[in-house]
C-alpha positions, 0 to 999 in steps of 0.5 A, a space after each residue: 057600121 051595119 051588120 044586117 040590111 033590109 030592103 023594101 018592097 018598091 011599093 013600100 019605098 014609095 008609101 014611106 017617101 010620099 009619108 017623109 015628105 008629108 011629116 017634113 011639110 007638117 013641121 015645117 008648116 007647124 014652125 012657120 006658124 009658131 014663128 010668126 006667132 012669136 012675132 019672128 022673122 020667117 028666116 029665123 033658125 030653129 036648134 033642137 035639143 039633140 038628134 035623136 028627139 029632135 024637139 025644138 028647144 029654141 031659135 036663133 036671136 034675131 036681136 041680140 039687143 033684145 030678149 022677147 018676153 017670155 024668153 032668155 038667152 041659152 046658156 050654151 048657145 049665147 046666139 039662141 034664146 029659149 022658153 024662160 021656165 021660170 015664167 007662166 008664158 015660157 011654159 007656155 012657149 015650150 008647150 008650144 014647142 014641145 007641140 011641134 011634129 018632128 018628121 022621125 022617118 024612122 018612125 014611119 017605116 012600113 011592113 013593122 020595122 021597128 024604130 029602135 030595138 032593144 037586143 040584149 044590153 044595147 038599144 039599137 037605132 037603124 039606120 034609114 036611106 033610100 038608095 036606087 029607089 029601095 028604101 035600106 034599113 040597116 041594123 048594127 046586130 041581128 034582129 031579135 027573133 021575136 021582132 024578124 019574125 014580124 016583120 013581113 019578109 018577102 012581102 015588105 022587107 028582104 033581108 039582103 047581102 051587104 054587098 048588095 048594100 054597098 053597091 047601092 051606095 056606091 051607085 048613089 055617090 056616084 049618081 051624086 057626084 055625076 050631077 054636082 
């Protein structure tokens, strides 16, 4: 649930769609590589560790009947195989893992919208959508002082009402349901 929004400048929105764009081919370029490097089909799926690093920990087993050297099967996922630790070329697979980008488009943001904050105990993590061509950032608690006054109002962001927010969703699911 979001308490306060943040609009983007249009300039903004587009400087961080075409940035999302490019880190979204980058990985996908760099899992490419390390795939066929690791002698995998190109269609092979990728798992990561959890949604917030988003590091690529493993791949689905194409042949269950066979675990490529260097490898082993997960524990928690007996249809995936990841690094074997225990042996010098699965560390060496998981560096090569550990070495892929991951397209975080929180990250990106423009104008020093941070990418997580810390406001009092809770660290709290924005949410990221581009809406009606504005790109939304919102926050389950108000900003911090210190972090508000850095972050370029009026030139990069606008802090907006949250109707305004929820009529740009609404406009976006119905715009989505229009072309399905």
């Amino acid at each position: 649930m979001v308490e306060v929004v943040y609009r983007a400048t249009k300039a903004a929105t587009s400087i961080y769609s075409t940035a999302l764009k490019q880190a979204v081919e980058d990985r996908k370029a760099a899992l490419a590589a390390f795939l066929d490097k690791q002698g995998c089909h190109p269609d092979t799926e990728v798992y990561a560790h959890d949604e917030g690093t988003g590091r690529v920990i493993g791949v689905r087993n194409s042949h269950p009947d066979a675990t490529p050297y260097g490898w082993r099967v997960d524990r928690r996922h007996p249809d995936a195989i990841v690094p074997n630790l225990r042996t010098k070329h699965g560390k060496k697979i998981d560096e090569q893992l550990a070495g892929i980008p991951h397209a975080n488009g929180r990250r990106l943001l423009p104008g020093e919208m941070p990418d997580h904050c810390l406001a009092g105990h809770v660290l709290m993590h924005p949410s990221v959508e581009v809406l009606g061509g504005h790109l939304y950032v919102g926050w389950p608690k108000e900003l911090p002082d210190k972090i508000a006054t850095q972050l370029g109002l009026g030139v990069v962001w606008e802090e907006v009402p949250l109707s305004t927010y929820y009529l740009a969703r609404e406009a976006a699911e119905v715009e989505e349901v229009g072309r399905g």
